[in-house]
C-alpha positions as CSV (number, residue, x, y, z in Angstrom):
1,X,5.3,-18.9,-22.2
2,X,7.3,-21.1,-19.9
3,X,10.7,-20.7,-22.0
4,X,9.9,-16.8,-21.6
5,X,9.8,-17.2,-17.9
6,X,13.1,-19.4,-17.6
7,X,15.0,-16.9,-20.4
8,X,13.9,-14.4,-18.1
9,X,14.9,-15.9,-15.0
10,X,18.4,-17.0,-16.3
11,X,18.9,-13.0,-17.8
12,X,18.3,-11.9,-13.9
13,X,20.2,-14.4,-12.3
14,X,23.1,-13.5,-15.4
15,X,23.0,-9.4,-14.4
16,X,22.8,-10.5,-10.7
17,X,26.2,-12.7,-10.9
18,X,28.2,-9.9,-13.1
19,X,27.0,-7.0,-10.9
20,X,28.3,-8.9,-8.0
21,X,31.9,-10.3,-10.0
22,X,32.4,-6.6,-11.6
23,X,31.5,-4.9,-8.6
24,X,31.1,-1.4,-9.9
25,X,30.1,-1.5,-13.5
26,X,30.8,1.2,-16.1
27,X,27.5,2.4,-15.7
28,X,27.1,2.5,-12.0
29,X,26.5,5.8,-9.8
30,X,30.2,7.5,-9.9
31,X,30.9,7.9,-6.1
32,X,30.5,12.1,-5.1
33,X,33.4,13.6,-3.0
34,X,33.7,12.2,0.4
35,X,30.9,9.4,-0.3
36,X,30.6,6.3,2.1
37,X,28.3,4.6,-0.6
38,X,25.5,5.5,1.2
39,X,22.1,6.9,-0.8
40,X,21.3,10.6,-1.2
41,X,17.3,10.6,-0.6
42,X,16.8,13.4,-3.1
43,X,16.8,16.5,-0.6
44,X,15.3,19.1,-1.7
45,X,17.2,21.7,-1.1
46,X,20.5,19.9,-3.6
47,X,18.5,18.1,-5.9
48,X,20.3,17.8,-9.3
49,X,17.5,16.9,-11.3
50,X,15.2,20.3,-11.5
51,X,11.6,19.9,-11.9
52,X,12.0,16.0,-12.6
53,X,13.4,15.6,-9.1
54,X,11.7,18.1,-6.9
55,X,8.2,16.4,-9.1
56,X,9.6,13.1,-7.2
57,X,10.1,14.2,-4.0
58,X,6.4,15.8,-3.5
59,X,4.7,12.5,-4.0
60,X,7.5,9.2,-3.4
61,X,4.5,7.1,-3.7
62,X,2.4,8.3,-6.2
63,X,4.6,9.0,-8.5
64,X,6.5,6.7,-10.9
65,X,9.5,7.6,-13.0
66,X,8.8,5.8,-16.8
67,X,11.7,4.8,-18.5
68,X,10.7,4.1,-22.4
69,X,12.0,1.3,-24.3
70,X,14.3,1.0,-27.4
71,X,14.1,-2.1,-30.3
72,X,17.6,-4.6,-28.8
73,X,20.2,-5.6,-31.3
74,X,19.3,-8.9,-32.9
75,X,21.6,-11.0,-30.2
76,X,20.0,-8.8,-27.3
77,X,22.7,-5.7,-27.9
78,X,21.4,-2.3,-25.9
79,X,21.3,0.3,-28.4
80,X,22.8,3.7,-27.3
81,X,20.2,5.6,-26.8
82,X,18.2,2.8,-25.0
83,X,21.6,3.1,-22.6
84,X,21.5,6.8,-22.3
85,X,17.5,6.1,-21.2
86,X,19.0,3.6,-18.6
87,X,21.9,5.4,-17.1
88,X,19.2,8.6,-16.4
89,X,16.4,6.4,-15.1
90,X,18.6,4.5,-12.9
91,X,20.2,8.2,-11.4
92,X,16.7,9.2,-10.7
93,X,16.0,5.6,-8.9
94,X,19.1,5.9,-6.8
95,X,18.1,9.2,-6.0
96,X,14.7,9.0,-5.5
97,X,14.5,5.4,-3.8
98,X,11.1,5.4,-2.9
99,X,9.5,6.0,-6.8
100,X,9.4,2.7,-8.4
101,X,10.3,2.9,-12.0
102,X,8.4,1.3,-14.8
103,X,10.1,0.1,-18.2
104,X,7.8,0.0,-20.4
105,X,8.7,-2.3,-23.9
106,X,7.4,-4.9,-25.6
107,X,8.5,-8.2,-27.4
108,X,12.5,-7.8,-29.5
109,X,12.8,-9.0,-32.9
110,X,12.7,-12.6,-32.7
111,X,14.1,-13.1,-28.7
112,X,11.4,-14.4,-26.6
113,X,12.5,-11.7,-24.4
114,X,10.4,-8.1,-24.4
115,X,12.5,-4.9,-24.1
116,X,11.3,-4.2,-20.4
117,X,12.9,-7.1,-19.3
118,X,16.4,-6.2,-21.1
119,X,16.0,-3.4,-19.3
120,X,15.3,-4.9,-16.1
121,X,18.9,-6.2,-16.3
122,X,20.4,-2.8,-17.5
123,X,18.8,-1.0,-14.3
124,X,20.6,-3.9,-12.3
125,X,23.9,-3.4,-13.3
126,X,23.1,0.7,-12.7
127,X,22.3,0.0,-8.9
128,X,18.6,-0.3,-9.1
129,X,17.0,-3.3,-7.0
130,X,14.5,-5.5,-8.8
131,X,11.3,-4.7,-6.1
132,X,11.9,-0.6,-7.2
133,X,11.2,-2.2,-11.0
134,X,7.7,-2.6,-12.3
135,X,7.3,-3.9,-15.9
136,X,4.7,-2.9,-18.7
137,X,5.8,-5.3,-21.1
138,X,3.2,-5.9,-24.0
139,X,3.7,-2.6,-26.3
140,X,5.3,-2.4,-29.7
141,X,5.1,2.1,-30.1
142,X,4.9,4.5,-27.9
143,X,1.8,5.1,-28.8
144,X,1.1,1.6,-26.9
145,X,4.0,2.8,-24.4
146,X,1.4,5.7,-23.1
147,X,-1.9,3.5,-23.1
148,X,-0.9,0.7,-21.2
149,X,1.6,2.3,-18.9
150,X,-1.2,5.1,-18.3
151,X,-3.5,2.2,-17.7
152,X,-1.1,0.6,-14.9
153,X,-0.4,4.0,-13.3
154,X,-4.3,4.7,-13.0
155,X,-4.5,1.1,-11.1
156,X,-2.0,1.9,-8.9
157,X,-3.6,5.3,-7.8
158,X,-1.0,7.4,-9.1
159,X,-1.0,11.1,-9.9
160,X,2.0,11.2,-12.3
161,X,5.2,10.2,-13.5
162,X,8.5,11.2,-15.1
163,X,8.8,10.5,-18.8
164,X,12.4,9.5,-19.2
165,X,13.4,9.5,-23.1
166,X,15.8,11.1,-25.4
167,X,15.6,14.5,-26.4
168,X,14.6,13.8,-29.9
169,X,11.3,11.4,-29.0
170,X,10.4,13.7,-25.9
171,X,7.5,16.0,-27.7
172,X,5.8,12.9,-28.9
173,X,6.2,11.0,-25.9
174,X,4.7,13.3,-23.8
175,X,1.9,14.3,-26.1
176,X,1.2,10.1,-26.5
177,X,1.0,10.2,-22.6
178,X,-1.2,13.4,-22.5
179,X,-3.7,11.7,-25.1
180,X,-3.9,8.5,-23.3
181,X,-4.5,9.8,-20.0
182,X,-7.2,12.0,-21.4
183,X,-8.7,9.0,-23.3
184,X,-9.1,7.1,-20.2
185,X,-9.7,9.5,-18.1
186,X,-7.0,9.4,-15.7
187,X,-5.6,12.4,-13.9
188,X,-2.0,12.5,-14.3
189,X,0.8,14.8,-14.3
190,X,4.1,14.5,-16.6
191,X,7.3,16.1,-16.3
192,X,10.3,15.4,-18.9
193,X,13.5,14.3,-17.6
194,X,15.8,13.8,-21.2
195,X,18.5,11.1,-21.1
């Protein structure tokens, strides 16, 4: 447990020092026409992420956007579509800065690292400040994905969230989440938003 918590540590502190030497990364928010850097709060009236977006903005603090993991290379590489997952989550957290995001992944392979924490580091380097982050990082399916992540949002008095996956796993993903919240009787809302 204790080498877990300094691998952790030393991944953060890792993301932190390149996001600060590279400045803006590859996958950091492209700056819009005549943009100081300043964040767009996710008006409602020019909001570029339909239902997803305008979802957010009704509720900032009871609704989450979930970001699902994807199984890490076997020295810690991001798969694509675990990027694609990243780069949409972390648009919607810029956007929408008052809905914390939860990446929810367990345990990779043989790392003693689980995939919420990899993507701790990519939402990082993609602008998104560690205290917007909360991590759900015990499940190995989505199946587990929906139970425990529905579990967390039914703590936190939440009445939905934004499923962010690829197009492909989306269905499933928010069928898993419908079944889970029915199952533990939670009364939650969940809008697609495909990466």
């Amino acid at each position: 447990m204790r080498l877990r918590l300094v691998f952790s540590a030393a991944l953060l502190a890792v993301a932190t020092m390149l996001t600060g030497l590279v400045g803006t990364s590859a996958h950091a928010a492209p700056a819009g026409p005549g943009s100081s850097g300043s964040m767009d709060f996710g008006s409602s009236g020019n909001d570029a992420f339909g239902r997803a977006g305008t979802f957010l903005w009704q509720n900032p603090a009871g609704r989450y956007i979930v970001v699902l993991g994807a199984k890490q290379g076997t020295y810690g590489q991001t798969p694509a579509i675990l990027n694609r997952r990243l780069s949409k989550a972390a648009a919607l957290g810029r956007t929408h800065p008052f809905n914390r995001i939860i990446v929810s992944g367990g345990e990779t392979w043989w790392l003693p690292v689980s995939e919420a924490q990899f993507m701790n580091v990519g939402l990082i380097q993609r602008g998104i400040p560690p205290h917007q982050m909360v991590n759900e990082g015990k499940s190995r399916s989505t199946v587990q994905n929906a139970a425990f992540t529905v579990k967390m949002l039914k703590r936190m008095g939440a009445d939905g969230a934004v499923i962010v996956t690829n197009g492909f796993h989306m269905k499933r993903a928010i069928g898993n989440f419908r079944s889970a919240a029915k199952a533990q009787r939670a009364r939650l809302t969940f809008v697609p938003a495909y990466a």
